[in-house]
C-alpha positions as CSV (number, residue, x, y, z in Angstrom):
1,X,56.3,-35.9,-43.5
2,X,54.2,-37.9,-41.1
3,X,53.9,-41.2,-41.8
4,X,50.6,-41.7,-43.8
5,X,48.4,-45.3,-42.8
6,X,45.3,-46.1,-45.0
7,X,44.6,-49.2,-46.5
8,X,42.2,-50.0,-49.5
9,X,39.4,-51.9,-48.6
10,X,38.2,-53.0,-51.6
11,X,39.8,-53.7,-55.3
12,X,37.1,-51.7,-57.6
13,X,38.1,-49.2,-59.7
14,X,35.3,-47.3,-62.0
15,X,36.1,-47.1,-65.7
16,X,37.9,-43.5,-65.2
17,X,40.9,-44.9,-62.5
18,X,39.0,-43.4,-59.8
19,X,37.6,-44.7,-56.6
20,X,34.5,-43.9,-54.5
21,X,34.4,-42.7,-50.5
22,X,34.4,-45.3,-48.1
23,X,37.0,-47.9,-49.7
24,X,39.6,-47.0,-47.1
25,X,40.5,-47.7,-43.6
26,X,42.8,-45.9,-41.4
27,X,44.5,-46.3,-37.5
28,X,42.3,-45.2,-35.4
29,X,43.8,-42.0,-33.7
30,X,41.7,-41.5,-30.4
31,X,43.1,-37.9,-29.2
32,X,41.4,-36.8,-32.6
33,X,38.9,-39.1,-33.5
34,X,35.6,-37.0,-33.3
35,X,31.8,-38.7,-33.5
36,X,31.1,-38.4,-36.5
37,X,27.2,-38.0,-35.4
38,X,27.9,-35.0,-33.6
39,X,28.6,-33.1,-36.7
40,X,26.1,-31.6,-38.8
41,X,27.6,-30.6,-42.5
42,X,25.8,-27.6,-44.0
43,X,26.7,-25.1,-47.2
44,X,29.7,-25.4,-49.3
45,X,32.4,-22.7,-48.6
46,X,34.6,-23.9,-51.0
47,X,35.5,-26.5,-53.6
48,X,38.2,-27.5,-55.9
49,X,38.4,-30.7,-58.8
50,X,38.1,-33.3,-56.1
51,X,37.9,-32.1,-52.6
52,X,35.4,-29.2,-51.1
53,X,35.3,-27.2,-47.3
54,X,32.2,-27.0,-45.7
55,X,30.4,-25.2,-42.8
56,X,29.4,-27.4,-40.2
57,X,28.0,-27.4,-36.5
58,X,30.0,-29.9,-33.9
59,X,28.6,-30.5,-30.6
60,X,30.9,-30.7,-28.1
61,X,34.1,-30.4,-29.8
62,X,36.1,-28.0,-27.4
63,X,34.5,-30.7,-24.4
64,X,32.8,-28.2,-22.6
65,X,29.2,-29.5,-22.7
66,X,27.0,-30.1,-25.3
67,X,27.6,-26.2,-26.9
68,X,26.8,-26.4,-30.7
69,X,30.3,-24.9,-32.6
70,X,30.9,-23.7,-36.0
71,X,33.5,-25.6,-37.9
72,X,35.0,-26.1,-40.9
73,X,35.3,-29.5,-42.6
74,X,37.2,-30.5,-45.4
75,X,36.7,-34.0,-47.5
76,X,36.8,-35.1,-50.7
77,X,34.2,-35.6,-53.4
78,X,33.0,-39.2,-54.3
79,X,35.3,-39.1,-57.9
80,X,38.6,-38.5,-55.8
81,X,41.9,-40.7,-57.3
82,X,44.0,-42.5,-54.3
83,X,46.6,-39.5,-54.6
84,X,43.9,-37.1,-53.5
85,X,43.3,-39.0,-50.2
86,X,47.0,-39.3,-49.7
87,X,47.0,-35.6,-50.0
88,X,44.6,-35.3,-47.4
89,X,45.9,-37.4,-44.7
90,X,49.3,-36.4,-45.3
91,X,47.8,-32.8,-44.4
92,X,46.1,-33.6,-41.4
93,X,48.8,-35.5,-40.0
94,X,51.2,-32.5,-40.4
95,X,47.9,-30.1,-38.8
96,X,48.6,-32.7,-35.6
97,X,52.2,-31.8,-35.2
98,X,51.3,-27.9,-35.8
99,X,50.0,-27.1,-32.2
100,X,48.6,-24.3,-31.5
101,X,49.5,-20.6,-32.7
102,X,46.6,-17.6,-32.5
103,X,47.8,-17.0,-36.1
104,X,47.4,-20.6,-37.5
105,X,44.2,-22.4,-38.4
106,X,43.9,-25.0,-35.5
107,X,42.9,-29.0,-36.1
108,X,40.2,-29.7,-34.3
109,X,39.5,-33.2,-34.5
110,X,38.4,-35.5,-37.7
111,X,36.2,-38.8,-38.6
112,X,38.0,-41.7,-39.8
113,X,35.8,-44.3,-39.1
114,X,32.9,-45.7,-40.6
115,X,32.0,-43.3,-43.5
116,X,34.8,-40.9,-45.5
117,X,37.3,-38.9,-44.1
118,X,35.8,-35.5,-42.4
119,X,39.2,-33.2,-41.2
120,X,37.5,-30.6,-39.1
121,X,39.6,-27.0,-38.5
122,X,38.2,-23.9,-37.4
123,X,36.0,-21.6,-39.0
124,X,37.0,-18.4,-40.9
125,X,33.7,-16.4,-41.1
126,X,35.6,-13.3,-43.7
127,X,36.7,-15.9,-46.2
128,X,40.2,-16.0,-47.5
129,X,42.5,-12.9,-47.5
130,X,42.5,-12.4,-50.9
131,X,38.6,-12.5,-51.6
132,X,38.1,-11.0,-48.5
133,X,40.4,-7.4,-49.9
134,X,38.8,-7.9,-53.0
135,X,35.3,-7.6,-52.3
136,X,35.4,-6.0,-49.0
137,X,37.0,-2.8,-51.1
138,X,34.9,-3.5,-54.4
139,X,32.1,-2.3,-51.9
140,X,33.3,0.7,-51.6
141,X,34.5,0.3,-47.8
142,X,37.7,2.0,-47.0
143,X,41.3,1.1,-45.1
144,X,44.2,2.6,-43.7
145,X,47.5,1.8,-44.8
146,X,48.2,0.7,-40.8
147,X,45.3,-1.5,-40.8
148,X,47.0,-3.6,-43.6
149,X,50.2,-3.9,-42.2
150,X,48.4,-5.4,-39.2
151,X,47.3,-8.1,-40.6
152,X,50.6,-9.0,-43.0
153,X,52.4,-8.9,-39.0
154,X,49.6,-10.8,-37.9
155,X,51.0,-13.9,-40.9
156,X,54.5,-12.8,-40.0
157,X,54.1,-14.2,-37.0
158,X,52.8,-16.8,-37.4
159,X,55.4,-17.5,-39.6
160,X,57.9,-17.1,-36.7
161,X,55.2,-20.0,-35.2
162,X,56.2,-22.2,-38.0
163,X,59.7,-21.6,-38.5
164,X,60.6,-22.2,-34.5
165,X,58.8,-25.9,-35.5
166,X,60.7,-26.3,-38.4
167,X,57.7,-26.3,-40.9
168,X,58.2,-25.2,-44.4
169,X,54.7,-24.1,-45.7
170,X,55.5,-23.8,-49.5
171,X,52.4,-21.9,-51.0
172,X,52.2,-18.7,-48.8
173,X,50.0,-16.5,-50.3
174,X,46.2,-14.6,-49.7
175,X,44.3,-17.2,-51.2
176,X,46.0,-19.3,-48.3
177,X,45.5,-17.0,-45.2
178,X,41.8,-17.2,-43.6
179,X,40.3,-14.3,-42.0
180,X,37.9,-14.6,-38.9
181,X,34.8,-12.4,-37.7
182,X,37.7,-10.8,-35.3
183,X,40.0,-9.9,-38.1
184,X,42.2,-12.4,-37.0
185,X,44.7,-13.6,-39.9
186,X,45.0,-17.5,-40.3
187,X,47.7,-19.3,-42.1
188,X,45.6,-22.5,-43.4
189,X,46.2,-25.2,-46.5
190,X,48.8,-26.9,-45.5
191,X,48.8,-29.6,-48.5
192,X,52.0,-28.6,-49.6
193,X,54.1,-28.1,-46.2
194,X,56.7,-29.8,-45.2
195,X,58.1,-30.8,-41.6
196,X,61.9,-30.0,-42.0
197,X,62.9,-31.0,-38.1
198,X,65.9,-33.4,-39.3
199,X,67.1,-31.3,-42.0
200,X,67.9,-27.9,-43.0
201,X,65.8,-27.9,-46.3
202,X,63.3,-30.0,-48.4
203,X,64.1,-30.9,-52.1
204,X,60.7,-31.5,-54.3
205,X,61.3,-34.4,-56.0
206,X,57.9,-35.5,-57.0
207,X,55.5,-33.6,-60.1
208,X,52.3,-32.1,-59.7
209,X,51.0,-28.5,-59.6
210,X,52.7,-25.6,-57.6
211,X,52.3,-21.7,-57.4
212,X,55.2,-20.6,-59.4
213,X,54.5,-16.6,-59.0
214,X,54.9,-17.4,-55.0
215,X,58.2,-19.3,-55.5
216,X,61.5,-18.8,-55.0
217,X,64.1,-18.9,-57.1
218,X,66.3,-21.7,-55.6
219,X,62.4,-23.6,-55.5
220,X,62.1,-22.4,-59.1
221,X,65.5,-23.1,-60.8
222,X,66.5,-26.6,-58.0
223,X,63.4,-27.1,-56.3
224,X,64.7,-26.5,-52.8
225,X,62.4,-24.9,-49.7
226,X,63.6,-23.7,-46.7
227,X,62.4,-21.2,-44.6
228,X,63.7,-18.4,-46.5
229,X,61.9,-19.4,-49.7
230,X,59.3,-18.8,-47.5
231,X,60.0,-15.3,-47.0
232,X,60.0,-14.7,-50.6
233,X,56.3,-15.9,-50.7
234,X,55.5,-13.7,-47.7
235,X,57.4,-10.8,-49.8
236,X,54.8,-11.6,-52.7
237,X,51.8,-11.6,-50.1
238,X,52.8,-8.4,-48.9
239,X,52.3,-7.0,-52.3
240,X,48.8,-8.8,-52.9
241,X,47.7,-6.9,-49.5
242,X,48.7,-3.6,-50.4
243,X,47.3,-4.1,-54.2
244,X,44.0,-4.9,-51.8
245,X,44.3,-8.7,-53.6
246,X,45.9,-8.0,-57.2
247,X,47.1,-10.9,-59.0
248,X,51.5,-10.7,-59.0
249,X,53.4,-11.0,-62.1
250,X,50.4,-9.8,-64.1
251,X,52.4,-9.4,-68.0
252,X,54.0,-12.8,-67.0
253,X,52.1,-15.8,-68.4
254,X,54.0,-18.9,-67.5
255,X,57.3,-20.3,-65.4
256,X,59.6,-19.5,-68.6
257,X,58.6,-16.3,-68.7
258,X,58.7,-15.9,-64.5
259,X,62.7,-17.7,-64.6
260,X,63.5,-15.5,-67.8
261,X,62.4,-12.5,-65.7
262,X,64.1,-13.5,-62.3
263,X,67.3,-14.2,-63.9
264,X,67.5,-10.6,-65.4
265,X,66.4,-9.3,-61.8
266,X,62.9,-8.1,-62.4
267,X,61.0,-7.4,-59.5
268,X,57.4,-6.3,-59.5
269,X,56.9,-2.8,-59.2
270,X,55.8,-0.6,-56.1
271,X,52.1,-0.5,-55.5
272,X,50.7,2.8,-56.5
273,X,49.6,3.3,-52.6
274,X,52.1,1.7,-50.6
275,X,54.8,3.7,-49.0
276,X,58.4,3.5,-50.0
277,X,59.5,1.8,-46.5
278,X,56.8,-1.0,-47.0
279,X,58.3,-1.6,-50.4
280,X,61.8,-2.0,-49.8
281,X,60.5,-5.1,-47.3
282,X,59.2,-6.5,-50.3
283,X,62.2,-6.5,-51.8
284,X,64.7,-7.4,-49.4
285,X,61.9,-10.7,-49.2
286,X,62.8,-10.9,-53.2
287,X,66.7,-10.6,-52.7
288,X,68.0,-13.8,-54.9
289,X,70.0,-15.4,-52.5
290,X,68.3,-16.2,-49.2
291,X,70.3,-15.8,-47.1
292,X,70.1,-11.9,-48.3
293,X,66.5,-12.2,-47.2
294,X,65.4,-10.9,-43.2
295,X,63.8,-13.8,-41.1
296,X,60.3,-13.6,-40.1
297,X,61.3,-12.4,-36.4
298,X,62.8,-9.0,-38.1
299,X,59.9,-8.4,-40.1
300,X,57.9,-9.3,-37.3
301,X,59.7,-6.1,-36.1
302,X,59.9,-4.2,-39.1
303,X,56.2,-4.3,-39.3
304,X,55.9,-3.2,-35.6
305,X,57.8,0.0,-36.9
306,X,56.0,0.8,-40.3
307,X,52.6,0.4,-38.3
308,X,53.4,3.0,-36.4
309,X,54.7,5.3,-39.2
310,X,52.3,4.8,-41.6
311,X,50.7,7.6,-42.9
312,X,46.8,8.1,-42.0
313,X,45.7,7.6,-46.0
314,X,43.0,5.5,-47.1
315,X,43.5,2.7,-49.6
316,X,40.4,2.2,-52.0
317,X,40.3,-0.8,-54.7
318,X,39.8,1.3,-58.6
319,X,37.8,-1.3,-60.5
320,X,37.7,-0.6,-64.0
């Protein structure tokens, strides 16, 4: 992971262990370094316990004149703990080293200085993937089979993207993929990848949180990534599409039940709509061992192929 620099400004603490914005300093880092009075923060898209995404306009961010952009900006809120900014710069650090990939939510720039840390990215007009299936079909609107597998090749390759840079991502799943007004997929949250350039494979060492019906099993049972554990994920998110955003695993309740069912070789069931060639991807992503598992540039392909086979049928979300 990149190196993360911030420094405490200031020794108060509030009662709970938590600090408030603006008690930090970081390097300043001028090729992203953004004025911070050229953004204007508007609605909330998004929030969790301490941190929230919101819709902003930038002027000037792409350098072109003084154009007014849409952007998203994440920070944190004002009851964040140290660990949460940690978390934050740690992500946009990694978001420098990304580049740029049609298929991955771009850094665009951030504010550092003289106020809290703003990280702005691009912005997503559809939402996340999974929200985006679940309500898009709830309202009645239909979809071809071929239209879905577009957009899991669309993450696929990105996916090649990240692999060729040696970057684990660790919590591939809908939630995590943005969609734009084009219907372009974006990989996005990248708070739990790793940069793997000077080894083969990252070992978790640390506690905290992680989305153990996206895991592996070598993540699950040792906590080691590598890119294949990756294409287990992507073998789970390929089953939330074609389910039009269905939660996975949903008569398991928690990881002993989820390793108890893994180490009698359960595997989730075919979706009632998806064709029998789109389900045995998913399950050579869930082989056991990975390196039984394809690699993103074959499923880049495989996908190619069950595009153009699939049958003209409509999916439709049942709601009960």
């Amino acid at each position: 992971m990149p190196v993360v620099s911030i420094e405490r400004l200031k020794s108060d603490i509030l009662k709970n262990g938590m600090v408030s914005v603006g008690e930090y300093q970081m390097s300043l880092d001028e090729h992203w370094e953004y004025p911070r009075q050229n953004l204007r923060l508007g609605e909330t898209l998004g929030e969790g316990e301490f941190g929230k995404v919101v819709q902003a306009e930038a002027k000037d961010i792409w350098k072109h004149g003084n154009d007014l952009v849409t952007v998203a900006v994440k920070m944190l809120k004002d009851d964040h703990m140290d660990s949460d900014m940690i978390d934050l710069v740690s992500e946009m650090e990694l978001m420098k080293l990304l580049g740029s990939h049609q298929n991955i939510l771009q850094l665009l720039g951030c504010c550092s200085q003289g106020g809290p840390l703003l990280v702005i990215t691009e912005f997503a007009r559809n939402g996340n993937l999974k929200n985006f299936l679940r309500k898009h079909h709830h309202q009645s609107m239909k979809i071809e089979e071929s239209t879905l597998l577009t957009y899991a090749r669309q993450i696929a390759q990105g996916m090649v993207y990240l692999s060729s840079i040696k970057c684990i991502h660790r919590d591939l799943a809908a939630r995590n993929i943005l969609v734009t007004a084009q219907y372009t997929m974006k990989i996005a949250d990248f708070g739990l990848a790793r940069d793997v350039r000077h080894t083969e494979y990252y070992k978790k060492t640390s506690k905290g949180r992680l989305p153990i019906k996206w895991m592996a099993p070598e993540a699950l049972f040792h906590n080691r990534y590598t890119t294949q554990s990756d294409v287990w994920s992507f073998g789970i998110l390929l089953w939330e599409i074609l389910t039009l955003g269905d939660d996975p695993y949903p008569s398991i309740e928690d990881l002993a039940g989820l390793r108890n069912a893994l180490k009698q070789n359960y595997r989730m069931e075919k979706p009632a709509n998806a064709s029998t060639n789109v389900y045995n991807l998913m399950v050579d992503c869930w082989s056991f061992e990975p390196k039984d598992r394809p690699n993103f540039l074959s499923i880049v392909e495989r996908l190619k192929e069950l595009v153009t086979d699939a049958r003209p049928k409509v999916y439709k979300k049942l709601f009960v």
